[in-house]
SERO-4910 file (N, C-alpha, C, O; in steps of 0.05 Angstrom, whole numbers):
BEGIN
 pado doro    nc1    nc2    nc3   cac1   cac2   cac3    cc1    cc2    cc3    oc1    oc2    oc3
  Unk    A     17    -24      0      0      0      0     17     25      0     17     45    -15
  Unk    A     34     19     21     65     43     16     76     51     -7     75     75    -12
  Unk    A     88     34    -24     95     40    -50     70     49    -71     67     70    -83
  Unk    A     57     32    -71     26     36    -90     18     65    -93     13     78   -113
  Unk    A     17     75    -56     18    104    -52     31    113    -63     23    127    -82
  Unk    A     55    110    -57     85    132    -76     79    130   -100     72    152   -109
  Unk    A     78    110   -117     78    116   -137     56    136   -158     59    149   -179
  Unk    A     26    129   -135     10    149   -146     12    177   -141      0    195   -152
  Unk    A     28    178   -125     39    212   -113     63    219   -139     65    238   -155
  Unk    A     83    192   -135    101    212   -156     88    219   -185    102    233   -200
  Unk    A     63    212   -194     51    217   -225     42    251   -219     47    269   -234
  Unk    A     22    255   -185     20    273   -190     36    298   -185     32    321   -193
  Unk    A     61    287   -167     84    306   -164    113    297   -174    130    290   -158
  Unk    A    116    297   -195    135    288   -208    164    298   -205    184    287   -212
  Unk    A    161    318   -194    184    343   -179    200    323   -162    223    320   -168
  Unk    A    188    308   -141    193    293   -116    210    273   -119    213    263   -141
  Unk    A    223    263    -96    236    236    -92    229    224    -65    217    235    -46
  Unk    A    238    204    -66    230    192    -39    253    178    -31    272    169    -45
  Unk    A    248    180      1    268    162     15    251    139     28    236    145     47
  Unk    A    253    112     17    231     92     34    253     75     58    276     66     54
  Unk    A    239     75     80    255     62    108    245     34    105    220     34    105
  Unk    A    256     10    103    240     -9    105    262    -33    115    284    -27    123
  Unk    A    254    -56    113    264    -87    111    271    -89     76    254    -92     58
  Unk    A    302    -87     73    300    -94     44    295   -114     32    289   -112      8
  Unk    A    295   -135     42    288   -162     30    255   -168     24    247   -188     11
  Unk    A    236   -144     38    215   -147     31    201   -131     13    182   -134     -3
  Unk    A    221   -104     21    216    -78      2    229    -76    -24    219    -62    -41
  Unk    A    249    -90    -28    262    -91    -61    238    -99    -84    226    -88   -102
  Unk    A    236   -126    -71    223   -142    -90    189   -125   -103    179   -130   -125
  Unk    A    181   -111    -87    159    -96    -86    164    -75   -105    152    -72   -127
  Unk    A    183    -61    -96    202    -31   -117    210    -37   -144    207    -23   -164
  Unk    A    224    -68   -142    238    -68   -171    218    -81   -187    228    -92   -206
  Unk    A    192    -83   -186    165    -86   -201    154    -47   -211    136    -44   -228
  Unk    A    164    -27   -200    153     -2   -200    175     12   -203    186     26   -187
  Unk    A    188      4   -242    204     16   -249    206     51   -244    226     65   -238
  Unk    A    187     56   -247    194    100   -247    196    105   -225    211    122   -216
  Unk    A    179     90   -210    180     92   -174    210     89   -168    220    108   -155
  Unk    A    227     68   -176    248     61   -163    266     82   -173    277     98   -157
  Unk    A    271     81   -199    279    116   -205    288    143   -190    307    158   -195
  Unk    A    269    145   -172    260    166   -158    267    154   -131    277    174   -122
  Unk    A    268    140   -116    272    120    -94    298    123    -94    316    125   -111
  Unk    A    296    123    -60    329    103    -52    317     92    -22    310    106     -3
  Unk    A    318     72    -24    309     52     -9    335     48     15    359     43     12
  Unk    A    320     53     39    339     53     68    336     25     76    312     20     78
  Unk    A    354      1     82    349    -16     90    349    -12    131    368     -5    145
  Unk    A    330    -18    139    331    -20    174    321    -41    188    301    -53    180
  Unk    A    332    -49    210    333    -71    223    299    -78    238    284    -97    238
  Unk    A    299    -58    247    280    -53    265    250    -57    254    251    -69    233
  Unk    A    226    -50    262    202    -55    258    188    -44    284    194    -54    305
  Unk    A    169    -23    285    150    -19    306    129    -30    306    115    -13    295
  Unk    A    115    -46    311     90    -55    311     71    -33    317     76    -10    325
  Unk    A     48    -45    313     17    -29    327     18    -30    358     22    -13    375
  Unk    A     14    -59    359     18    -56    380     41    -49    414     42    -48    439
  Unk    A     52    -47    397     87    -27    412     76     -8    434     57      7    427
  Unk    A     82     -6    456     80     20    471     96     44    458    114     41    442
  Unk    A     86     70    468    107     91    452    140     87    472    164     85    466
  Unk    A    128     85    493    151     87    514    168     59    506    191     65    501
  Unk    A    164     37    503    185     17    489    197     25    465    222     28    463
  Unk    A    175     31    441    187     41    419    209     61    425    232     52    419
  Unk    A    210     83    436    230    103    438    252     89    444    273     93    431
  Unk    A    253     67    468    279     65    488    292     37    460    315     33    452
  Unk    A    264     23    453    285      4    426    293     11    406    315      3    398
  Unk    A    275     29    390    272     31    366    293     48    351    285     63    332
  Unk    A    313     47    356    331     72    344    341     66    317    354     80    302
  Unk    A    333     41    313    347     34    292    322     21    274    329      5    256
  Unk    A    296     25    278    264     21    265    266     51    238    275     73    234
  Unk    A    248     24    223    244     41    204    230     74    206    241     95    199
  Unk    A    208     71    216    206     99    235    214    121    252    205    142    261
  Unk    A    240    103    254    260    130    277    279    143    251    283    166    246
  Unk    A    287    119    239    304    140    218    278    150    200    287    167    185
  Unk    A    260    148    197    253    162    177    245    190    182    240    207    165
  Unk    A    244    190    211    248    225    230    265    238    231    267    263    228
  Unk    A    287    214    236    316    236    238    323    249    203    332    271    198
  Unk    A    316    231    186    316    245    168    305    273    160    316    288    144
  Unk    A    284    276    173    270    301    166    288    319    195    289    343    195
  Unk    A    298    306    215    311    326    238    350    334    221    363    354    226
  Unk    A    357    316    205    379    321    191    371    340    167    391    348    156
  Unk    A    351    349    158    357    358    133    359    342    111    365    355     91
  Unk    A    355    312    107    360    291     88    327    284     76    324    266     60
  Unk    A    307    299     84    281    298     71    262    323     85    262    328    109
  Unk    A    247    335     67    226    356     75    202    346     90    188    363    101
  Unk    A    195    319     94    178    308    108    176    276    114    186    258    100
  Unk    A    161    272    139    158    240    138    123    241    140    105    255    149
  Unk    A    127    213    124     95    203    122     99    173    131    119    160    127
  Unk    A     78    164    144     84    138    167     53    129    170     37    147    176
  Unk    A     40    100    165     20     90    173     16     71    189     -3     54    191
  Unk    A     51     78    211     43     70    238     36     72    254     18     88    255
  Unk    A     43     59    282     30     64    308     32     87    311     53    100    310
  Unk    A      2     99    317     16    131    322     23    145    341     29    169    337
  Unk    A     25    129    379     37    136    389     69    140    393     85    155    404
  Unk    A     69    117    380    104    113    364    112    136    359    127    150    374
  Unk    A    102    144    331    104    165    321    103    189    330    122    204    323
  Unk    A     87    197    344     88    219    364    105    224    382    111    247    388
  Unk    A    114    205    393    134    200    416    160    205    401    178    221    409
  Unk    A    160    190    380    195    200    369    203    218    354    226    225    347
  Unk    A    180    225    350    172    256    326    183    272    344    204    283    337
  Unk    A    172    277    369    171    300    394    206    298    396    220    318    393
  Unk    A    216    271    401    245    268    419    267    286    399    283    304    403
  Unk    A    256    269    374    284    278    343    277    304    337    296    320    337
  Unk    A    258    312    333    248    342    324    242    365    347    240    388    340
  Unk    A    241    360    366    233    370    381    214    393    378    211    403    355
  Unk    A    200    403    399    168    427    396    181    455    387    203    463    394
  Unk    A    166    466    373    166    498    366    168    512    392    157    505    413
  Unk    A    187    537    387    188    553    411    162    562    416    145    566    399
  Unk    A    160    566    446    135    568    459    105    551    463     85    553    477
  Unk    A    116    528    435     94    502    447    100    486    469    123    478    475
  Unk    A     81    481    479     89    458    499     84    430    491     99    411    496
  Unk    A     53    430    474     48    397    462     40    411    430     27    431    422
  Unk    A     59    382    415     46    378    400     11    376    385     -5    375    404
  Unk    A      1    376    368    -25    359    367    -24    350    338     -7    354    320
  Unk    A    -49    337    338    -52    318    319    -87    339    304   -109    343    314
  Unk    A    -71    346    273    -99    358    260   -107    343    238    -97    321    235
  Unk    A   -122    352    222   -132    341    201   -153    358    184   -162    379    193
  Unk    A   -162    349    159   -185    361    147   -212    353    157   -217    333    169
  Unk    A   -230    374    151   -264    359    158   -275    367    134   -268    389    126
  Unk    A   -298    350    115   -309    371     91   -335    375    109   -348    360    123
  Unk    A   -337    400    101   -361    407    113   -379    428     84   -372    430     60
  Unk    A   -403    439     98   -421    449     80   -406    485     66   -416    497     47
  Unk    A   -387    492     79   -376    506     61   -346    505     44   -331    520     31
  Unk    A   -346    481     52   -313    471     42   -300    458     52   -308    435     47
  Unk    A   -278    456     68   -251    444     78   -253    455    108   -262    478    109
  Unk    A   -249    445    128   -249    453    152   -227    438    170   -229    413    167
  Unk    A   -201    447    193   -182    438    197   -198    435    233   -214    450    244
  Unk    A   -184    406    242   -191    405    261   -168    394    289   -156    372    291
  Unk    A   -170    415    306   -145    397    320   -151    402    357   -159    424    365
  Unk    A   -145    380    377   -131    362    372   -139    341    367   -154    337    386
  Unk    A   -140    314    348   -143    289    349   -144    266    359   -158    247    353
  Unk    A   -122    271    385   -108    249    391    -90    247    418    -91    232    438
  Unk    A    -72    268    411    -58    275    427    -54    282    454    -38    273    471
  Unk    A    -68    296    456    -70    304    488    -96    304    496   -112    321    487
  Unk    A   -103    286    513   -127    276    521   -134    291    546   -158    288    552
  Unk    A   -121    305    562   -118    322    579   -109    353    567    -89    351    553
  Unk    A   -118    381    568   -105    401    560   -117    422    575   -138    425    586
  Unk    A    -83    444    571   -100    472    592   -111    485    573   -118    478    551
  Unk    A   -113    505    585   -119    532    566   -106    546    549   -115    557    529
  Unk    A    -75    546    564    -63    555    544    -52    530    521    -36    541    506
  Unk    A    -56    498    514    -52    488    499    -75    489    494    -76    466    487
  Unk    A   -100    497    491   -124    507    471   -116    525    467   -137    530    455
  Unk    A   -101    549    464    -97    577    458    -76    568    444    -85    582    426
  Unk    A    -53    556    432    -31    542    421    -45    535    393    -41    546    371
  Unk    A    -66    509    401    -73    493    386    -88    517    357    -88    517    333
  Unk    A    -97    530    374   -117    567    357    -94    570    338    -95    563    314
  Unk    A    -72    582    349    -56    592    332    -36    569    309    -26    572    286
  Unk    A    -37    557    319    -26    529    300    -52    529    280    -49    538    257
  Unk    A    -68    524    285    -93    517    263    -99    531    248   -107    524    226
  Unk    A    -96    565    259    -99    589    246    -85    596    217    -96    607    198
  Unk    A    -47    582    219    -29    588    211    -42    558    187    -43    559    162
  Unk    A    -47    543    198    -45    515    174    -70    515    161    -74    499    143
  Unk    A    -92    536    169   -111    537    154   -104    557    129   -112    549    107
  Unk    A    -90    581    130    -80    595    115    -54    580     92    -48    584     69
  Unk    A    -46    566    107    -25    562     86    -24    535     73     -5    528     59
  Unk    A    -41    521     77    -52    494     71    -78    501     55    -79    502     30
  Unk    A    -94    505     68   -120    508     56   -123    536     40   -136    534     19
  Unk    A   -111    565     47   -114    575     29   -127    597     34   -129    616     19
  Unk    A   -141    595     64   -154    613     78   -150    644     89   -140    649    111
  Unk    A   -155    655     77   -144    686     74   -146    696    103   -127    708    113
  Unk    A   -168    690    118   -178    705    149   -194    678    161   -219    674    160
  Unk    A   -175    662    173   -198    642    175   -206    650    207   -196    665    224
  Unk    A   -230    632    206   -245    640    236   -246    609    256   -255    586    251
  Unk    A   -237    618    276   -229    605    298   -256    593    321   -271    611    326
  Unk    A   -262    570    332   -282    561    345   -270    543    361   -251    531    351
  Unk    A   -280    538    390   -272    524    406   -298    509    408   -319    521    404
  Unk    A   -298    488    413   -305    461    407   -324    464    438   -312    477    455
  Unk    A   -349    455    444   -355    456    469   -375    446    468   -382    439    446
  Unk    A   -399    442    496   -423    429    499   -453    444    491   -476    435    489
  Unk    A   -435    476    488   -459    496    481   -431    522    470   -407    525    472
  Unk    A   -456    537    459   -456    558    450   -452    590    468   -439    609    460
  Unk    A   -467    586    495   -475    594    511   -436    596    530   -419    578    533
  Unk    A   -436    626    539   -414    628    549   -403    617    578   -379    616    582
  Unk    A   -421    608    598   -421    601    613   -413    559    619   -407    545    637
  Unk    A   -419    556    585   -418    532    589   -395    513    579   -382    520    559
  Unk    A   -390    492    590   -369    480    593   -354    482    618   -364    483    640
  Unk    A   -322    482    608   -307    470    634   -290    500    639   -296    521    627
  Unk    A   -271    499    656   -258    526    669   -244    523    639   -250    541    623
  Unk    A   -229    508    633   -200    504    620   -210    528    590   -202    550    581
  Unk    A   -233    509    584   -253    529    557   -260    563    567   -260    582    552
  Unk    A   -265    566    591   -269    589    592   -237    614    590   -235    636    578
  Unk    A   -220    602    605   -200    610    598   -192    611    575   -185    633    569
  Unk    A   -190    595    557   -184    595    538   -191    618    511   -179    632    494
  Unk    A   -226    611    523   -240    636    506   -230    658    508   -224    673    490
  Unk    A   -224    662    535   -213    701    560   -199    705    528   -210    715    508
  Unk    A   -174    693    530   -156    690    521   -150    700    483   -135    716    472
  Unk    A   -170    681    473   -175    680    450   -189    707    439   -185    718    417
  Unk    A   -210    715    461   -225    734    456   -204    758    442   -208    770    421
  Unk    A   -182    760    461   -164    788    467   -138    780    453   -118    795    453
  Unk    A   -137    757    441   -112    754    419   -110    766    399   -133    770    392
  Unk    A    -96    777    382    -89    791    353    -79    783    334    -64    800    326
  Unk    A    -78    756    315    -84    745    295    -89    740    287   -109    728    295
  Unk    A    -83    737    254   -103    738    229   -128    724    233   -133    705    248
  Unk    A   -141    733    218   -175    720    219   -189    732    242   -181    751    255
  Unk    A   -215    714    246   -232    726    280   -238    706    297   -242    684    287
  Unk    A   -239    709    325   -241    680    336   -269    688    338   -276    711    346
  Unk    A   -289    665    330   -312    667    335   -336    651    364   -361    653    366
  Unk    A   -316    637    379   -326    630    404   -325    603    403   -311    588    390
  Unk    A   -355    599    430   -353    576    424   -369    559    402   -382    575    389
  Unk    A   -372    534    393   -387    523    381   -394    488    397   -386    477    418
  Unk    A   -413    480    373   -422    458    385   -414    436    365   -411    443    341
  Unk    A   -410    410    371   -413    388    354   -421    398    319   -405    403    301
  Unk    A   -455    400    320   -464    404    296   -449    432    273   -454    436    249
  Unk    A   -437    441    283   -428    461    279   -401    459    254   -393    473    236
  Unk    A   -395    432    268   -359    415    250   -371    415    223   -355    424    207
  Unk    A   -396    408    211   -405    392    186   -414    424    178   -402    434    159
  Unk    A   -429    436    190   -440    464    177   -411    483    162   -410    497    142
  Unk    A   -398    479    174   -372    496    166   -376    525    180   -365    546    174
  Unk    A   -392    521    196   -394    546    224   -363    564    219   -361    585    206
  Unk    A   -341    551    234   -310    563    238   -304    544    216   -316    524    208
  Unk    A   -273    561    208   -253    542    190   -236    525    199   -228    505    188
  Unk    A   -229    537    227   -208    517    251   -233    513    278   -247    530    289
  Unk    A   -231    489    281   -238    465    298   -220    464    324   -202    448    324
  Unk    A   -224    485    353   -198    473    371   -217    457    392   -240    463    399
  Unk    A   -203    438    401   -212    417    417   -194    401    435   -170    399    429
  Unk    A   -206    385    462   -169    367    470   -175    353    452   -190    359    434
  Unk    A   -158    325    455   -149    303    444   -174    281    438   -181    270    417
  Unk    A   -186    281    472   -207    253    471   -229    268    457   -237    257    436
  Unk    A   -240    290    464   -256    307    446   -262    294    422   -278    278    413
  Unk    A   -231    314    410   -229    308    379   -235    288    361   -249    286    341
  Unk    A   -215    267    379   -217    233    367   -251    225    369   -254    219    345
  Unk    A   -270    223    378   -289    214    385   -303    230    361   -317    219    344
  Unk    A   -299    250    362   -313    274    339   -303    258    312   -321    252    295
  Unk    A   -275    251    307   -270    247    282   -280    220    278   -293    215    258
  Unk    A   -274    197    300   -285    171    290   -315    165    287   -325    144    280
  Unk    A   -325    183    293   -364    191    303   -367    202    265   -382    192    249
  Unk    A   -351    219    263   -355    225    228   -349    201    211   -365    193    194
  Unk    A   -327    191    214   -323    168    195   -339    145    196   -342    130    178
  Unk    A   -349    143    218   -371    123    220   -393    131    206   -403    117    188
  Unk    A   -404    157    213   -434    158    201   -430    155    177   -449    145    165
  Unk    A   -402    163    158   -396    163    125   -405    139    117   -420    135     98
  Unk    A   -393    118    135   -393     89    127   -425     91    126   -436     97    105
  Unk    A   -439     86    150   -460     82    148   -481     85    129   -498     68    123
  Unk    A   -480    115    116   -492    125     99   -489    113     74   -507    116     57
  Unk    A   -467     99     68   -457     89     40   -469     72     41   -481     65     20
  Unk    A   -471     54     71   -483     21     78   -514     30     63   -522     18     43
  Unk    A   -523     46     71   -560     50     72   -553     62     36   -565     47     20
  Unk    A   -544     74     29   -547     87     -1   -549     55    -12   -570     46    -20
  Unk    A   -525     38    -11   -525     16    -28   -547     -3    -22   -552    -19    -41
  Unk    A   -562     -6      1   -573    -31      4   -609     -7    -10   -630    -17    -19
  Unk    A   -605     12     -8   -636     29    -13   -637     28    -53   -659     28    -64
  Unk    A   -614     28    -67   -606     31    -88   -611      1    -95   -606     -2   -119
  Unk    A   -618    -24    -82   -610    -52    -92   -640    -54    -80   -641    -79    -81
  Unk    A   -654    -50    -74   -682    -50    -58   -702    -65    -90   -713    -87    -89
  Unk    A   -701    -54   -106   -719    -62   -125   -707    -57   -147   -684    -49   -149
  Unk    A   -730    -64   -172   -713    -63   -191   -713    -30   -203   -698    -20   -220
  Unk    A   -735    -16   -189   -734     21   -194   -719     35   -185   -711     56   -195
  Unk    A   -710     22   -161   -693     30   -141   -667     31   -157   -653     51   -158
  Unk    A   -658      3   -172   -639      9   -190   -632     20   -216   -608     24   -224
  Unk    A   -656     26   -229   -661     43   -249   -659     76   -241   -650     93   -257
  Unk    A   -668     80   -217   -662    112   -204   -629    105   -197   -617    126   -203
  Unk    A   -613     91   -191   -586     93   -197   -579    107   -215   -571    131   -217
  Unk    A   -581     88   -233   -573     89   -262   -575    121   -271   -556    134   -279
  Unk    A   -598    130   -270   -608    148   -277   -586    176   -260   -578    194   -275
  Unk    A   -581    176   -232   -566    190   -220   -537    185   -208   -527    194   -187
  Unk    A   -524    164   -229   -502    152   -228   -484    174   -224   -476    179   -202
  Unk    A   -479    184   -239   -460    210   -240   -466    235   -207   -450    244   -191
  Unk    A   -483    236   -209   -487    255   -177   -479    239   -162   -466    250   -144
  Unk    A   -481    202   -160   -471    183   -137   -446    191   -142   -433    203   -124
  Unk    A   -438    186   -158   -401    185   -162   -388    220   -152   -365    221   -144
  Unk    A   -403    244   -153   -395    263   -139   -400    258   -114   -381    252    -99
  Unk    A   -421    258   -106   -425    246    -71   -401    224    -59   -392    229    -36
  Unk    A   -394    206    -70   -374    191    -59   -354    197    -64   -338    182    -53
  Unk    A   -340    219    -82   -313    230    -84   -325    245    -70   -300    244    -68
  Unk    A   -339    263    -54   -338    289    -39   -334    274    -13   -315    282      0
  Unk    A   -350    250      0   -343    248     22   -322    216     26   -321    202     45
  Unk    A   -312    214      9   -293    199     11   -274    198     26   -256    214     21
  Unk    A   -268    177     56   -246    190     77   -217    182     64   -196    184     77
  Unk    A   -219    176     45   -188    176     32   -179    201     24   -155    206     25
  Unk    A   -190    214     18   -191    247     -5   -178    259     23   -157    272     22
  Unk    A   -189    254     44   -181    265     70   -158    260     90   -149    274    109
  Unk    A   -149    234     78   -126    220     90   -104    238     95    -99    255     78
  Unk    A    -87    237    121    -62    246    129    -62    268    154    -61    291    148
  Unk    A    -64    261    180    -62    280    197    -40    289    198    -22    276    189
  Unk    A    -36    311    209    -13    327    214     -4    334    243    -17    349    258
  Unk    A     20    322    249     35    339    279     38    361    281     61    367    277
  Unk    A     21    383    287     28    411    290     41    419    315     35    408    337
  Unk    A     62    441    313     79    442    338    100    434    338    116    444    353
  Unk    A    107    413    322    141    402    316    159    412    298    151    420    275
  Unk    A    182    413    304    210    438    289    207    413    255    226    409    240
  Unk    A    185    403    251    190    387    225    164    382    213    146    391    226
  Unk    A    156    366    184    131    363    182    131    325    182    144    308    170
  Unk    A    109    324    204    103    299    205     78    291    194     61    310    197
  Unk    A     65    263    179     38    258    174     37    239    176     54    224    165
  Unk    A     14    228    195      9    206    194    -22    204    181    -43    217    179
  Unk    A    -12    181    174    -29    164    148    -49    146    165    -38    135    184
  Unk    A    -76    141    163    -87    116    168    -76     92    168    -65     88    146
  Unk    A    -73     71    188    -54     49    178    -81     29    154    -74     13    136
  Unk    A   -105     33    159   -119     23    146   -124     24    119   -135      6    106
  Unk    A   -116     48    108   -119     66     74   -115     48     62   -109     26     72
  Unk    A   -120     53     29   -100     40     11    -92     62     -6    -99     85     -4
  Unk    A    -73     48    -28    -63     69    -38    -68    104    -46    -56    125    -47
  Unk    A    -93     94    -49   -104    127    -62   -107    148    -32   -108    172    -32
  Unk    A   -108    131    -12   -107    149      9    -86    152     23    -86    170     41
  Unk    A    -62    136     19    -36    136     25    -12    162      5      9    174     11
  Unk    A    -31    161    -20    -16    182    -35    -22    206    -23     -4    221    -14
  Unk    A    -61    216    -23    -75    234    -10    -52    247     16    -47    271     17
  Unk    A    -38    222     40    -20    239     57      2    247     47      8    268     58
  Unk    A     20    237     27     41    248     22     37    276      9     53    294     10
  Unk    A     13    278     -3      5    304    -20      6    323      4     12    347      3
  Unk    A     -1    311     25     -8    337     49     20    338     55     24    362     56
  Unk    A     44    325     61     64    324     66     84    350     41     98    369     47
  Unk    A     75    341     16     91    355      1     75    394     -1     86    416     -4
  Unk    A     48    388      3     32    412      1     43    439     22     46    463     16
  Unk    A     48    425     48     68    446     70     99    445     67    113    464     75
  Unk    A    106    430     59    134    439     47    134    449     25    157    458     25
  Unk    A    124    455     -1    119    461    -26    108    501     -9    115    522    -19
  Unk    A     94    498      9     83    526     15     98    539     34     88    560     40
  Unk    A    117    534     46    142    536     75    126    536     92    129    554    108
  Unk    A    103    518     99     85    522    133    108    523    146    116    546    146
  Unk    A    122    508    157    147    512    174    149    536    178    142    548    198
  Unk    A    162    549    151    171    581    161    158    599    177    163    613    196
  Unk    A    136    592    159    102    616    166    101    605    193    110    622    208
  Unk    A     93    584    204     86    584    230    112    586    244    112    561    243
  Unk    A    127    589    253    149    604    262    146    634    266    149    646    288
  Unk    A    141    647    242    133    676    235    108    678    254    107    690    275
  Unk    A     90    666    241     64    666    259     74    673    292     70    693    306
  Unk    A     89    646    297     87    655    339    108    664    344    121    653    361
  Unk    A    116    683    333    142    692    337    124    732    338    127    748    356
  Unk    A    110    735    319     91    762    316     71    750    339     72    757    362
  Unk    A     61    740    335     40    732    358     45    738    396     33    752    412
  Unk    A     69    722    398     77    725    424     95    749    432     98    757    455
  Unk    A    110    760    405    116    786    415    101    806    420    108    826    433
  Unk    A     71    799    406     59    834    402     47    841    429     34    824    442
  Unk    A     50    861    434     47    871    468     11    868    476      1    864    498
  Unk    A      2    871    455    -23    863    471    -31    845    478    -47    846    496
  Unk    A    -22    817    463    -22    792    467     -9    784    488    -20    767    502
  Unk    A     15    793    495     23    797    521     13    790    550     17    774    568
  Unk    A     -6    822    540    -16    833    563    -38    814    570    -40    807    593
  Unk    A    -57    803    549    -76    787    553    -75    760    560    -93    748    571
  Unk    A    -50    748    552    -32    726    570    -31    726    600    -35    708    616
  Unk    A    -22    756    603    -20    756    633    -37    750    648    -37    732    665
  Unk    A    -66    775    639    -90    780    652   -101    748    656   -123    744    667
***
């Protein structure tokens, strides 16, 4: 599925090369079938292997010599603009953080991604990551999302929403209210527009999505479920009779937009925001077309310098004195 990926990425980015980390005795034989692929390839042979099931804390203290640790240090050497990985992703996180270490003034990482919603593309973070968070890593996560909605998506002034049980200012937890104080009285690009609710993710209410970790994840696997579901009921309502299949037929073409629009492959590749590098992790489940989908996001922020920009971003951010001051307060 790894290569399969690459190779549908190198057709549409032809500019690119790759560095693949693997077991060579399993990865040759795979490559030297994908002549243009191999071309473009240089294949790392490594000892190691992380499993799924790996703790992050074992992985780190074994893994130094796993295909996954070099394929970090590579991006911490300067020897590649990004890693893309459809493994364990606490693994990944854990050694992403150690080799790359956090952007000045983050404290955690997070884990974002796309949402399609009813007015377009919507970025959502955190995922995963921090299942516990203060206020000021919701006020972090704002400005990270802020910066990757603009330079990823394209978003000229995007608008900012904190994720919560209501709408209503009183409600939720201390950590959200602070956070809001906070957000309210910040000064970058775009507007923060408060809080929001659940229903709010699919409407395209805000362009950035901030949330903790367990939040997020529940929000994102709660979406990919209902996708499935809906496809389950379209196909078995479409096979119902024989009119049923003739109204197919008939709106074949609108089906085939509907399932490229909500297709969770099109969406494939979260992103580590917060780390001195670009990390993506991939679904380990995808197949190719959604394995390319992450490298595209991989080459899309190095191709646009997110790196630089968000650097710039909290570097103006945390200097400017009113932001400061509203830090303090």
């Amino acid at each position: 599925m790894v290569l399969r990926g690459a190779n549908l990425a190198r057709k549409r980015f032809p500019q690119i090369d790759f560095l693949v980390f693997g077991q060579e005795s399993e990865v040759a034989p795979i490559l030297n079938r994908m002549k243009r692929l191999k071309q473009v390839t240089t294949l790392v042979h490594c000892d190691g292997v992380v499993s799924d099931s790996e703790k992050p804390s074992v992985a780190v203290r074994s893994g130094r010599n796993s295909s996954m640790h070099r394929a970090i240090r590579a991006v911490r050497d300067g020897e590649a603009a990004g890693c893309v990985s459809a493994g364990n992703t606490g693994a990944l996180m854990a050694m992403a953080k150690m080799a790359l270490k956090t952007l000045p003034t983050i404290d955690r990482p997070a884990i974002a991604s796309f949402f399609p919603t009813l007015r377009g593309e919507s970025v959502m973070l955190d995922l995963g990551a921090n299942v516990q968070c203060t206020a000021q890593n919701l006020v972090d996560f704002a400005i990270m999302g802020n910066a990757f909605s603009r330079t990823v998506l394209g978003t000229q002034e995007p608008s900012v929403g904190l994720l919560n049980v209501g709408a209503e200012e009183r409600k939720g937890h201390e950590a959200l209210w602070d956070a809001r104080a906070q957000l309210d009285r910040l000064e970058m690009p775009g507007r923060f527009h408060g809080f929001i609710e659940g229903d709010d993710i699919a409407k395209g209410t805000v362009d950035v999505i901030v949330t903790d970790g367990f939040t997020g994840n529940v929000a994102l696997k709660t979406a990919e479920g209902t996708a499935k579901l809906m496809g389950v009921y379209l196909q078995r309502t479409f096979k119902s009779s024989i009119f049923a299949q003739l109204g197919y037929l008939l709106a074949r073409r609108a089906m085939h937009k509907l399932r490229k629009r909500t297709d969770p492959r099109r969406y494939n590749g979260a992103i580590f925001l917060g780390l001195n590098g670009i990390t993506v992790k991939s679904h380990g489940g995808t197949d190719a077309i959604g394995f390319a989908n992450a490298i595209g996001v991989a080459v899309d922020m190095a191709r646009e310098g997110f790196m630089d920009r968000i650097r710039t971003d909290l570097a103006q951010i945390r200097s400017n004195p009113t932001n400061t001051r509203a830090a303090a307060v």
